[in-house]
VMD Tcl script that builds the backbone (N, CA, C; Angstrom):
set m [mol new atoms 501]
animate dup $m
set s [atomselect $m all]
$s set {name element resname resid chain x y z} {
  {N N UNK 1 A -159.765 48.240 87.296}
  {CA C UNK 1 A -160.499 49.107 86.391}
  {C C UNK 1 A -159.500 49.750 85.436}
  {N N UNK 2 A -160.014 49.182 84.258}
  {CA C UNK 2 A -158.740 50.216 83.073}
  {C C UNK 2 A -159.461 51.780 82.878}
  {N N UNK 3 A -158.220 52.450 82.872}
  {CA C UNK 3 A -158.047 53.684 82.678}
  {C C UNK 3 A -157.766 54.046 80.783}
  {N N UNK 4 A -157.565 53.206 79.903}
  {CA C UNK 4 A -157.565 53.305 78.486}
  {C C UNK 4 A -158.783 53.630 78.065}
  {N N UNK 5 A -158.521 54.156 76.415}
  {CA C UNK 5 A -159.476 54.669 76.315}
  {C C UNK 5 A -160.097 53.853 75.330}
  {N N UNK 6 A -161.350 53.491 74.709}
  {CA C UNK 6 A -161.536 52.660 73.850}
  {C C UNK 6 A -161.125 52.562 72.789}
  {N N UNK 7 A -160.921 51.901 72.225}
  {CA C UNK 7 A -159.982 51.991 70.452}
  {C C UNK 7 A -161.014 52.708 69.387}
  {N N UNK 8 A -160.376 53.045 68.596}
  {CA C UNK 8 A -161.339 54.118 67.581}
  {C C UNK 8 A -160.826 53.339 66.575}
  {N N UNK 9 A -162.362 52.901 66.097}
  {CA C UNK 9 A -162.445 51.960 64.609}
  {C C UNK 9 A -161.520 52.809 63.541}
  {N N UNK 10 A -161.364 52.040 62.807}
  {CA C UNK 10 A -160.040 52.224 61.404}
  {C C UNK 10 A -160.814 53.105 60.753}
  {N N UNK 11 A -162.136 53.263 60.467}
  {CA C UNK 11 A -163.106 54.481 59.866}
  {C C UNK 11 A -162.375 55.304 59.786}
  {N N UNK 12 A -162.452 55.872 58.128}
  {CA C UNK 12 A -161.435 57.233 58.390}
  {C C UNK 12 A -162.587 58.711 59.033}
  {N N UNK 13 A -163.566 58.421 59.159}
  {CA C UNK 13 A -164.775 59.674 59.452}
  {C C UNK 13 A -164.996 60.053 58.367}
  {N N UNK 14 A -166.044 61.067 58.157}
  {CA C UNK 14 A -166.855 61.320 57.695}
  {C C UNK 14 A -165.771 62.939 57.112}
  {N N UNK 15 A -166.026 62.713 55.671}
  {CA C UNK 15 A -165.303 63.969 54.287}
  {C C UNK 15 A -165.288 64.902 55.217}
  {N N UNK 16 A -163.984 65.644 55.001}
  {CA C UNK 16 A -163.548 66.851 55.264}
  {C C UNK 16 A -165.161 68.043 55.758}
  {N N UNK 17 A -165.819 67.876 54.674}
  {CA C UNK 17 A -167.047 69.275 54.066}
  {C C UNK 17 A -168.173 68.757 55.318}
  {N N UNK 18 A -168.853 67.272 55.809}
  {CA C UNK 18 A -169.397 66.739 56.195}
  {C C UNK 18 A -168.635 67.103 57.732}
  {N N UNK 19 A -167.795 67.103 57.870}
  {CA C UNK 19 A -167.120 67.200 59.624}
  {C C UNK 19 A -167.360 69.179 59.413}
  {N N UNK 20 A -167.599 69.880 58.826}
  {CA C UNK 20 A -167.929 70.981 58.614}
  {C C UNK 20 A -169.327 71.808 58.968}
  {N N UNK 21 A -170.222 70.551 58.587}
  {CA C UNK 21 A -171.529 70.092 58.326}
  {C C UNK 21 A -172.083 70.184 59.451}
  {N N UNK 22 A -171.390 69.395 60.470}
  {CA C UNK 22 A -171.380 69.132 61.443}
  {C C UNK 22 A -172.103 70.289 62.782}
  {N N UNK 23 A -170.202 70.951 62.395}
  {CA C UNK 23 A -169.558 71.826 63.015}
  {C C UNK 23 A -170.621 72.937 63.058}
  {N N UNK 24 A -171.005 73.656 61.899}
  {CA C UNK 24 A -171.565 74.629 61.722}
  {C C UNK 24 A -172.869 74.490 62.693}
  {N N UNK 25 A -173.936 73.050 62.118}
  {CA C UNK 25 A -174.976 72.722 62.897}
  {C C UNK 25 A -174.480 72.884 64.564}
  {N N UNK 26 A -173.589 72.295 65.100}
  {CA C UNK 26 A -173.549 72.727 66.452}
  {C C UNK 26 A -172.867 74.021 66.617}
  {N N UNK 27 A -172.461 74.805 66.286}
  {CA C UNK 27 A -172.662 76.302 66.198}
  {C C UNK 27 A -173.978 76.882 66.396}
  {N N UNK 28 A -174.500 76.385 65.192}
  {CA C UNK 28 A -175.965 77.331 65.121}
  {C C UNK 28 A -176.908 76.933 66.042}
  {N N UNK 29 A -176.586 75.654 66.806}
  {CA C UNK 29 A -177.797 74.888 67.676}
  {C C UNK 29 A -177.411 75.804 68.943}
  {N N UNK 30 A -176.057 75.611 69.152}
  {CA C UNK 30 A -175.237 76.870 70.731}
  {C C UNK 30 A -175.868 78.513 70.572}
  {N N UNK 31 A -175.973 78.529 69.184}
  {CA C UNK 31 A -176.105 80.146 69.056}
  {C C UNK 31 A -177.722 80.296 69.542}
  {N N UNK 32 A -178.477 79.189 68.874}
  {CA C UNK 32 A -179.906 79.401 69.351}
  {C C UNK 32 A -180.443 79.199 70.596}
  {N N UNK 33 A -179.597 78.577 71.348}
  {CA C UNK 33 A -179.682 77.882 72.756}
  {C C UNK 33 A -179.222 79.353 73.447}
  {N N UNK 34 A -178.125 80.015 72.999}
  {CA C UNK 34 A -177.790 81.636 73.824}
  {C C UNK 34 A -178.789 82.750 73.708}
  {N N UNK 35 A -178.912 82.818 72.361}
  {CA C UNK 35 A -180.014 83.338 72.153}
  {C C UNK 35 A -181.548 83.444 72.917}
  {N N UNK 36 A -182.187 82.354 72.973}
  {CA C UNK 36 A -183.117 82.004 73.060}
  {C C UNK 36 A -182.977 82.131 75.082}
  {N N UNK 37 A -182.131 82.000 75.815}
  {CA C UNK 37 A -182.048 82.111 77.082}
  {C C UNK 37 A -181.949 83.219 77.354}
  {N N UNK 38 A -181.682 84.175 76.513}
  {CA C UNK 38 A -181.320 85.734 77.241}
  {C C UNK 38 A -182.859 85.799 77.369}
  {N N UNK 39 A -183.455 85.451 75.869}
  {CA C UNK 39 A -185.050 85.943 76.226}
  {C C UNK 39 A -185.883 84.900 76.549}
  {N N UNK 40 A -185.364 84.103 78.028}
  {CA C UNK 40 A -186.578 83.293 77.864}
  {C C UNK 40 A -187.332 82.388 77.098}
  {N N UNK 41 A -186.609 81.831 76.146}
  {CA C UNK 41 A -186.949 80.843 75.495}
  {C C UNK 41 A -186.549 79.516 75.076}
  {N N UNK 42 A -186.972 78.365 74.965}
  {CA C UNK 42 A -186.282 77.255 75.018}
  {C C UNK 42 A -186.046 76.967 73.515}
  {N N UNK 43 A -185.173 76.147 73.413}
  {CA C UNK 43 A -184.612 75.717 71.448}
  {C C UNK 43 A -186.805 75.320 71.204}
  {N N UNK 44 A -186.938 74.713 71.932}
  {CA C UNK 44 A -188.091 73.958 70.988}
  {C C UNK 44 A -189.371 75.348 70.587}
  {N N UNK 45 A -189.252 76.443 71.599}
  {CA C UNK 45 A -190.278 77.266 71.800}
  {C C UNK 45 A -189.470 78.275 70.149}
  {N N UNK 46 A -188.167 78.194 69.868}
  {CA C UNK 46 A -187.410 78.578 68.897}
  {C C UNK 46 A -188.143 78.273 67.725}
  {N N UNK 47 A -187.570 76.766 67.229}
  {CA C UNK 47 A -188.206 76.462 66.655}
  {C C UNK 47 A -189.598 76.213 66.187}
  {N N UNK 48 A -190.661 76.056 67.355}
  {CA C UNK 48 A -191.893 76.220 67.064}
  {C C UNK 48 A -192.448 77.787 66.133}
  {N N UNK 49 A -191.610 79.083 66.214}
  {CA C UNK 49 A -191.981 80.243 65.568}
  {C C UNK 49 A -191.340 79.986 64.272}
  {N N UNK 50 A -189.483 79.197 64.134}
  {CA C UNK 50 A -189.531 79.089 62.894}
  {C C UNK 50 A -190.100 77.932 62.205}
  {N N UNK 51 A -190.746 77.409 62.839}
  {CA C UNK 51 A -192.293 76.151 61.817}
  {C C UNK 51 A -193.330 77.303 61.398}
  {N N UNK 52 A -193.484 78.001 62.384}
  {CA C UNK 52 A -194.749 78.740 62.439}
  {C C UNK 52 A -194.255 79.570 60.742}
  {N N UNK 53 A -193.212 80.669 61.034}
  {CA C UNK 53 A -192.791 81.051 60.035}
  {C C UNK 53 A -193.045 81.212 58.740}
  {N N UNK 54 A -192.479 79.644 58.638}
  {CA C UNK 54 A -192.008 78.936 57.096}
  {C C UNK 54 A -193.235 78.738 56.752}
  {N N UNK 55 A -194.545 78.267 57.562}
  {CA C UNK 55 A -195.407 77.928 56.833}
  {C C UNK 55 A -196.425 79.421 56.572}
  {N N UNK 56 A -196.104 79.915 56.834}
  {CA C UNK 56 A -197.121 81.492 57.102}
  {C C UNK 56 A -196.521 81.812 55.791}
  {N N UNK 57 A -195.089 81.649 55.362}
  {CA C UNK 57 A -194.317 82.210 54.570}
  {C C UNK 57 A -195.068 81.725 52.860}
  {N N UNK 58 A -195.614 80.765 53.189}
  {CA C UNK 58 A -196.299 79.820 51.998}
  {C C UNK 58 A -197.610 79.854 52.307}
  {N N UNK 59 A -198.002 80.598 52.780}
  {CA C UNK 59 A -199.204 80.582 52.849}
  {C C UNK 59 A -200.094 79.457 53.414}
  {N N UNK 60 A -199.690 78.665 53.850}
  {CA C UNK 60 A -199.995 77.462 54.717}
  {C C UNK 60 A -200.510 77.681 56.069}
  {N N UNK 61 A -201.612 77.270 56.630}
  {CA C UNK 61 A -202.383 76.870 57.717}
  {C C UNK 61 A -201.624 76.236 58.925}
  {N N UNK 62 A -201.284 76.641 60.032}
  {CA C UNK 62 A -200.317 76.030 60.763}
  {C C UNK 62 A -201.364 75.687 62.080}
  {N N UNK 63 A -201.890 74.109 62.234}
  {CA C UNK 63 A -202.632 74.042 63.614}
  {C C UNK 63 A -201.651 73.102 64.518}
  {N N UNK 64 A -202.250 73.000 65.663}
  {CA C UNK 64 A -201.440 72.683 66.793}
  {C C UNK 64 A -201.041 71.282 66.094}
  {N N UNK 65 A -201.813 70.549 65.162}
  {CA C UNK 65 A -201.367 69.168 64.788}
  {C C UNK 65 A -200.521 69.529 64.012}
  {N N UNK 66 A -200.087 70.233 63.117}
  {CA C UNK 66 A -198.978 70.919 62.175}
  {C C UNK 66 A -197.735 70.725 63.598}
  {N N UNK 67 A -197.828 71.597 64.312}
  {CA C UNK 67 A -196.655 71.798 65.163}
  {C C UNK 67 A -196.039 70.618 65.777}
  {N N UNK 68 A -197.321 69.880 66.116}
  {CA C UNK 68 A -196.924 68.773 66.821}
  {C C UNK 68 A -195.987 67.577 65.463}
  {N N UNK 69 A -196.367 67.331 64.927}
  {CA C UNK 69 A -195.902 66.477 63.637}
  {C C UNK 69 A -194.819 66.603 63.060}
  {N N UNK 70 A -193.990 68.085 62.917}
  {CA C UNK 70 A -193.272 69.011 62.614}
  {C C UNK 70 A -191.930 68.515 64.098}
  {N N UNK 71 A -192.502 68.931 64.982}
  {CA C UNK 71 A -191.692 69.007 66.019}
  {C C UNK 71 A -191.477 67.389 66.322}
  {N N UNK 72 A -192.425 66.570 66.448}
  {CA C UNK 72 A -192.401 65.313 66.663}
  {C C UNK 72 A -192.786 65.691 68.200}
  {N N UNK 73 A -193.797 65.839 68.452}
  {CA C UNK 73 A -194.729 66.267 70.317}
  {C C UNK 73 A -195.257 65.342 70.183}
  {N N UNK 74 A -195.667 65.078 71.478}
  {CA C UNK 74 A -196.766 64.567 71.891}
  {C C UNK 74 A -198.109 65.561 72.070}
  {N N UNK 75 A -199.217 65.298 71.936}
  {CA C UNK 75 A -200.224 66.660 72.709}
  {C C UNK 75 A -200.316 67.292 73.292}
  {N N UNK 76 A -199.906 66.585 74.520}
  {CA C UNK 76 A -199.995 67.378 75.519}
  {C C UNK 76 A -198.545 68.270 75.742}
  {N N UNK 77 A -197.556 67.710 75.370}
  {CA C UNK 77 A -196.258 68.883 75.231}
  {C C UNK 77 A -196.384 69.813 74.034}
  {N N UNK 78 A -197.630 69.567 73.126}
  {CA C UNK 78 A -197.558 70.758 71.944}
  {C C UNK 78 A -198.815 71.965 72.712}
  {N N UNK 79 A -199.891 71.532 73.376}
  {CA C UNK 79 A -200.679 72.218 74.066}
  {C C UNK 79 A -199.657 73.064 75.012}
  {N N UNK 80 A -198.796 72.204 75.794}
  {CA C UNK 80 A -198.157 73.061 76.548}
  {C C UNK 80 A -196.580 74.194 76.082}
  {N N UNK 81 A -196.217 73.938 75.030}
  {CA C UNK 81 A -195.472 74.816 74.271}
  {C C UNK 81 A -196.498 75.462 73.637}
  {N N UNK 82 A -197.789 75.612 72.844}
  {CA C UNK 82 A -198.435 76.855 72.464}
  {C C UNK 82 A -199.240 77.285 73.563}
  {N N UNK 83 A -199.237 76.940 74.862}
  {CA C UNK 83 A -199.438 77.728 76.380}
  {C C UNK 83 A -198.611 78.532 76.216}
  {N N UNK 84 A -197.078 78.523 76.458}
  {CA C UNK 84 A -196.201 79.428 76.575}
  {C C UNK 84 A -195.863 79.738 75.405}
  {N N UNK 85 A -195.761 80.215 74.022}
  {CA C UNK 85 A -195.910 80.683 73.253}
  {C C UNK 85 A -197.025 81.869 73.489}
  {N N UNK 86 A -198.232 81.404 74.115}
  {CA C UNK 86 A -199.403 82.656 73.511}
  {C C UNK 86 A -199.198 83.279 75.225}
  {N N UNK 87 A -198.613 82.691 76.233}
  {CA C UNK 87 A -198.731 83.512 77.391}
  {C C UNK 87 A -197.522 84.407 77.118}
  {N N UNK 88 A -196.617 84.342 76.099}
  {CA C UNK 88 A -195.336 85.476 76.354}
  {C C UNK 88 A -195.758 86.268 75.177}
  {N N UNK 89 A -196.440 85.999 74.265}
  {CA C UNK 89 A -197.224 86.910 73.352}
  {C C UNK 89 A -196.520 86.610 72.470}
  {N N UNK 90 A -196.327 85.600 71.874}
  {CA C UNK 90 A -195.212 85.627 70.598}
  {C C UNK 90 A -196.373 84.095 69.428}
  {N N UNK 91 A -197.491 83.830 69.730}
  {CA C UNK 91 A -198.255 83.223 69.408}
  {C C UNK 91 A -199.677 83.787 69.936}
  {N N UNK 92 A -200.735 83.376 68.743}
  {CA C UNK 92 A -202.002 83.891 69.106}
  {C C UNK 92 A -203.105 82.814 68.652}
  {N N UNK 93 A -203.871 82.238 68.977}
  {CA C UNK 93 A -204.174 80.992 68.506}
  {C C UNK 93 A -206.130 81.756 67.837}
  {N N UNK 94 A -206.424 81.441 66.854}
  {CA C UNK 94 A -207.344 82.008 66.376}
  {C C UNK 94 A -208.299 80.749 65.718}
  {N N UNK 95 A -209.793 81.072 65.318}
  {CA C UNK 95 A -211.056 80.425 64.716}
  {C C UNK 95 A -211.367 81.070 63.930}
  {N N UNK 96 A -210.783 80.631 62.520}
  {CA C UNK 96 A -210.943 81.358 60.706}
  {C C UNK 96 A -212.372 80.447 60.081}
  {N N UNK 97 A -212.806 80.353 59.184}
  {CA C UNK 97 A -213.559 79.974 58.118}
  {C C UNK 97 A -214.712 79.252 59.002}
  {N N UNK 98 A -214.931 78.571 57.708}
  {CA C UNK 98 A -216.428 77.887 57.997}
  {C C UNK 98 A -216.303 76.834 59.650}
  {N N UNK 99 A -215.051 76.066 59.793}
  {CA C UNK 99 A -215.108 75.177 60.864}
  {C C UNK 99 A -214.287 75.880 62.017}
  {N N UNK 100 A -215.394 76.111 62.588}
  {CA C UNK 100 A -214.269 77.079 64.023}
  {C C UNK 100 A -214.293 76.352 65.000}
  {N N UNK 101 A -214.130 74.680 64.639}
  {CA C UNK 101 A -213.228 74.002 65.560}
  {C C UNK 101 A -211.682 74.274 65.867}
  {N N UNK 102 A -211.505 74.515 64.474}
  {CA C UNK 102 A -209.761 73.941 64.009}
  {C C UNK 102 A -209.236 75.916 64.488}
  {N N UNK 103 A -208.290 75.132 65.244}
  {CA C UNK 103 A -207.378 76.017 65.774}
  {C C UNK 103 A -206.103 76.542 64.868}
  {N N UNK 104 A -205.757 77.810 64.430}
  {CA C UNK 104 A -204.703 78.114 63.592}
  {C C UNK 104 A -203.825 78.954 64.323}
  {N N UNK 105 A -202.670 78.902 64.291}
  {CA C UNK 105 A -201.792 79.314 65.165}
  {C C UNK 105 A -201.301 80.754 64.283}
  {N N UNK 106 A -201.025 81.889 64.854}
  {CA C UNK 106 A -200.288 83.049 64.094}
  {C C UNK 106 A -199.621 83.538 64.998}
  {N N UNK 107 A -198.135 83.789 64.488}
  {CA C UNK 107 A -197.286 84.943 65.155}
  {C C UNK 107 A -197.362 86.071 65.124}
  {N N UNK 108 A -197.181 86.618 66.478}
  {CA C UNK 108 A -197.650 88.023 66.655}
  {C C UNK 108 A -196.443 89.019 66.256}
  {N N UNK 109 A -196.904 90.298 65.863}
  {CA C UNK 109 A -195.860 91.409 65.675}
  {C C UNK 109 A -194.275 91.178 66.952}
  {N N UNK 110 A -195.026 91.248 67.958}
  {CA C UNK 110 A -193.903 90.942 68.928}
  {C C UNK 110 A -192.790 89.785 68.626}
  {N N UNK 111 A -193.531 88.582 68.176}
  {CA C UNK 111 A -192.346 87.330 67.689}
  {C C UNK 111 A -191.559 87.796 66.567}
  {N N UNK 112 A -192.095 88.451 65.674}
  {CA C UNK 112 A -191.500 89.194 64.555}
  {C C UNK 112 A -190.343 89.863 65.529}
  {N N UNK 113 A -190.309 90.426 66.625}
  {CA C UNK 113 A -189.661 91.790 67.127}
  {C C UNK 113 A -188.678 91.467 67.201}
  {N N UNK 114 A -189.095 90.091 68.629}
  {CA C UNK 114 A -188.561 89.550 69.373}
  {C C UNK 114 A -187.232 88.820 68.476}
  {N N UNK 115 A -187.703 88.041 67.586}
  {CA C UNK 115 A -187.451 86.936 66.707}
  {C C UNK 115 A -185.955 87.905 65.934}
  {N N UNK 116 A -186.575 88.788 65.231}
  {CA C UNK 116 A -185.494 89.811 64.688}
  {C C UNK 116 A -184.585 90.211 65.572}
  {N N UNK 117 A -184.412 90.570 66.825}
  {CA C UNK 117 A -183.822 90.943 67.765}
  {C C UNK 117 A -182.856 89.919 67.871}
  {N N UNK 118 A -183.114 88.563 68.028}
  {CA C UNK 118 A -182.637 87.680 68.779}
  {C C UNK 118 A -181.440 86.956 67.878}
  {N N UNK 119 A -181.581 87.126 66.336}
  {CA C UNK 119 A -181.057 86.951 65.582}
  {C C UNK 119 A -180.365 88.268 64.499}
  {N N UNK 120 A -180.426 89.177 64.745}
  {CA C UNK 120 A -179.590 90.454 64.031}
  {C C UNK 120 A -178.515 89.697 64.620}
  {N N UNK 121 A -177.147 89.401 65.188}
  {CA C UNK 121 A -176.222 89.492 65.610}
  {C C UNK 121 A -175.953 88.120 64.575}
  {N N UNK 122 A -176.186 87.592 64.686}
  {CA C UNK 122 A -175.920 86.154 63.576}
  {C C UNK 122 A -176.267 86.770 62.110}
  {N N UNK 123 A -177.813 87.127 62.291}
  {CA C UNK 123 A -177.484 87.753 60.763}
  {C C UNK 123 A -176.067 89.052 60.334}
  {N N UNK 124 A -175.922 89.618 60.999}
  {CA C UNK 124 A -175.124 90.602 60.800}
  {C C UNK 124 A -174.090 90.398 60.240}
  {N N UNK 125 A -173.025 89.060 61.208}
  {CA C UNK 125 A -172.080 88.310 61.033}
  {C C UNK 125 A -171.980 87.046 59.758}
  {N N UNK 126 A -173.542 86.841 59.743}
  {CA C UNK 126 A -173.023 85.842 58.266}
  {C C UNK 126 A -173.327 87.041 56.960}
  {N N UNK 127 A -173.941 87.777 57.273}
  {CA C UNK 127 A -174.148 88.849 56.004}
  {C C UNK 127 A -172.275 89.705 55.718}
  {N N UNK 128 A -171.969 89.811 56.704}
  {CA C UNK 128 A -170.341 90.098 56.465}
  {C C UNK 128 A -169.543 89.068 55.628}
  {N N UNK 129 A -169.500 87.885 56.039}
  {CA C UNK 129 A -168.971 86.500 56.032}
  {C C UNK 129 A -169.318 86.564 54.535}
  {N N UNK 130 A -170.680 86.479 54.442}
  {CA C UNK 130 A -171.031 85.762 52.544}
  {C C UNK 130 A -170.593 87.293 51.739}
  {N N UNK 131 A -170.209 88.350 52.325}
  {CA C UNK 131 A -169.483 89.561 51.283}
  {C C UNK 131 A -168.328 89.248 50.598}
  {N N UNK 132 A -167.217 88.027 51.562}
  {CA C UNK 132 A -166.330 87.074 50.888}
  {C C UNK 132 A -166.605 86.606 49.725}
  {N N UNK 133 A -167.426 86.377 49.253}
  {CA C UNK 133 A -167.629 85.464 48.380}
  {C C UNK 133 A -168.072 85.852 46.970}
  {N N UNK 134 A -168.263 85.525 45.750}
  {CA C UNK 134 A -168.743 86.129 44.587}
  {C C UNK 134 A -170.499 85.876 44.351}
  {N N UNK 135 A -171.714 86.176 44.184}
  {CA C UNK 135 A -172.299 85.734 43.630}
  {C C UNK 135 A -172.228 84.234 43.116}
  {N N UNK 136 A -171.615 83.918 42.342}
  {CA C UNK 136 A -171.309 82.736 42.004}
  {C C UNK 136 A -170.983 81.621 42.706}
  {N N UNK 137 A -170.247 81.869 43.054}
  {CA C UNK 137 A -169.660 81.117 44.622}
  {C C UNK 137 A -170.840 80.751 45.745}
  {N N UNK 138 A -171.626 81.539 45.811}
  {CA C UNK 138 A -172.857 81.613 46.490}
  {C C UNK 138 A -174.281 80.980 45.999}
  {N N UNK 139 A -174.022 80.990 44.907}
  {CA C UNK 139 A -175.058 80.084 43.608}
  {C C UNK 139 A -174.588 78.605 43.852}
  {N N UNK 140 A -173.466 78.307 44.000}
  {CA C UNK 140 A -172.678 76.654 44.323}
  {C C UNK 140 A -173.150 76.592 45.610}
  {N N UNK 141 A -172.776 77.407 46.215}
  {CA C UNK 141 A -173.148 77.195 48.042}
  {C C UNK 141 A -174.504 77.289 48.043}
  {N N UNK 142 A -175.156 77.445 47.575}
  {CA C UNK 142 A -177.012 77.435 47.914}
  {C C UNK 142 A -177.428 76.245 47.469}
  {N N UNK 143 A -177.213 75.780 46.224}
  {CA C UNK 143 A -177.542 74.223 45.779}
  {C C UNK 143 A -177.158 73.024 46.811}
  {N N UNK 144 A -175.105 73.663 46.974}
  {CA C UNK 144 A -174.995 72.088 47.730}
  {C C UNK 144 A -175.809 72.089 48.681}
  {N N UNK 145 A -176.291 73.453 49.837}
  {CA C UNK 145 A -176.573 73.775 51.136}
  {C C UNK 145 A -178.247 72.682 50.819}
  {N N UNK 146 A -178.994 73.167 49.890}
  {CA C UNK 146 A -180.466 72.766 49.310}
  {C C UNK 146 A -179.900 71.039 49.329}
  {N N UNK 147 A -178.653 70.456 48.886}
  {CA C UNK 147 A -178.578 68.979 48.805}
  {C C UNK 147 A -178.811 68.388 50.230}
  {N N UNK 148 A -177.668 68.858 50.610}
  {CA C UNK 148 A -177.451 68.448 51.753}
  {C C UNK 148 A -178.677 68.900 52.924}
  {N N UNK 149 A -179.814 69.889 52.988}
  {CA C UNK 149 A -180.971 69.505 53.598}
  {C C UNK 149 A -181.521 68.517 52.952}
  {N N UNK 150 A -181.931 68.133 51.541}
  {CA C UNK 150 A -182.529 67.051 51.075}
  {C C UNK 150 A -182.490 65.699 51.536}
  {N N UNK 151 A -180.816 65.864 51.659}
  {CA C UNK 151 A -180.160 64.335 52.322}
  {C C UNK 151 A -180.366 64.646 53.317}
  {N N UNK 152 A -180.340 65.331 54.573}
  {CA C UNK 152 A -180.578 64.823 55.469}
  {C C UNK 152 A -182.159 64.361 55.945}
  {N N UNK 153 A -182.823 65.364 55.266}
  {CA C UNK 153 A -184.472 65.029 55.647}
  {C C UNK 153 A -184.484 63.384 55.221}
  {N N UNK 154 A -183.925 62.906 53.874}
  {CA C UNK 154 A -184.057 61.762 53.332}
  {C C UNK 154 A -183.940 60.598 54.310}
  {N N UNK 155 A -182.207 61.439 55.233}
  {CA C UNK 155 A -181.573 60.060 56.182}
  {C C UNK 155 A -182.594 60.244 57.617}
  {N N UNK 156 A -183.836 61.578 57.858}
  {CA C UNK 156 A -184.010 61.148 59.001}
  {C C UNK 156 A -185.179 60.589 58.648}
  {N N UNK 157 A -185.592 60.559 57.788}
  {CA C UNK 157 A -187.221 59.769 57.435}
  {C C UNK 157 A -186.872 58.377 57.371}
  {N N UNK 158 A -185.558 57.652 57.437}
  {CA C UNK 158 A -184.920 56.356 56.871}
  {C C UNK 158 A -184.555 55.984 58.710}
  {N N UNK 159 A -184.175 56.913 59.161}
  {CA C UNK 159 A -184.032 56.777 60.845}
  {C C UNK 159 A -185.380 56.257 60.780}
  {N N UNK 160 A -185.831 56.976 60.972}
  {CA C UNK 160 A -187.515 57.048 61.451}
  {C C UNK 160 A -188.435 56.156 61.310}
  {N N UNK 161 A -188.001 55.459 60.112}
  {CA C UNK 161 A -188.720 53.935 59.412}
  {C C UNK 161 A -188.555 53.042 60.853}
  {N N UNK 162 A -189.191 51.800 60.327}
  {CA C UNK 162 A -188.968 50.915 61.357}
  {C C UNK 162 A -187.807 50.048 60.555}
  {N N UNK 163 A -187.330 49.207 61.330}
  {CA C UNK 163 A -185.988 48.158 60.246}
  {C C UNK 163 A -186.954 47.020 59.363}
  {N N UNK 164 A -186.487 47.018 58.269}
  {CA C UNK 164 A -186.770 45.903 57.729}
  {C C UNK 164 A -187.854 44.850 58.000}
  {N N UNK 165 A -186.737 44.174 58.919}
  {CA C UNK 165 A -187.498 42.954 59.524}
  {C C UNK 165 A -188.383 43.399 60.611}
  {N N UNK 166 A -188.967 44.466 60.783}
  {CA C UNK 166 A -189.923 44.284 61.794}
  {C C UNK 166 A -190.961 44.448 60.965}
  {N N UNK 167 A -191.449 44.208 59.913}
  {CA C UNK 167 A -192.770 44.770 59.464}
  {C C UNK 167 A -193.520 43.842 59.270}
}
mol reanalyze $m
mol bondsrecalc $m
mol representation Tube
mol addrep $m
């Protein structure tokens, strides 16, 4: 049995800014994973309030098929993440307008609380961090930041395809 380690292709890796890219994302994924355990919560139950959020934020309708689609669930794991969502009180599931089939999901004051709580310490620390910087400097950093989500949504919808030849 060899004990070597496998050879690492001639690839020089991925730009300086991109190994950065990286970096930061698994930062912020560790920070939400600490976070989210002090209070009882899992990354996905995380993210399900910031889907919920963003779309509340736009005025957008958020139903359990929103979440599920968003998150990439199955049903029965989106039924059972807005179980625990509305049993810790940080989701409230409600029957608006004319069809009170359709289920709309809203965050409660508490997820607001909770949510703020759980993240002051990150906000605090990048609100120090971007005082470095000029306005300007921060106008460059918001565009590339806006590219580089673009590209990646672009590269995971291109994951996500099927290949070529299977169609």
């Amino acid at each position: 049995m060899s004990t070597e380690m496998p050879a690492i292709p001639d690839a020089a890796g991925p730009p300086p800014l991109v190994s950065l890219l990286q970096e930061f994302s698994l930062e912020a994924n560790r920070y939400a994973d600490s976070a989210g355990a002090r209070n009882d919560m899992h990354r996905t139950d995380l993210n399900a309030l910031s889907v919920i959020m963003q779309h509340t934020a736009k005025n957008q309708v958020v139903t359990p098929g929103v979440l599920r689609k968003e998150l990439h669930l199955s049903s029965p794991a989106t039924t059972a993440l807005i179980d625990r969502l509305d049993k810790s009180g940080h989701v409230v599931r409600e029957r608006q307008g004319t069809d009170r089939r359709q289920v709309q999901l809203r965050m409660t004051p508490k997820a607001y609380r909770d949510g703020g709580a759980m993240f002051l310490p990150l906000a605090r620390h990048m609100g120090a961090a971007m005082e470095e910087f000029t306005p300007a400097e921060l106008e460059i950093a918001t565009r590339f930041l806006h590219a580089m989500i673009d590209a990646t949504v672009r590269a995971g919808e291109e994951a996500a395809a099927p290949p070529p030849d299977s169609q």
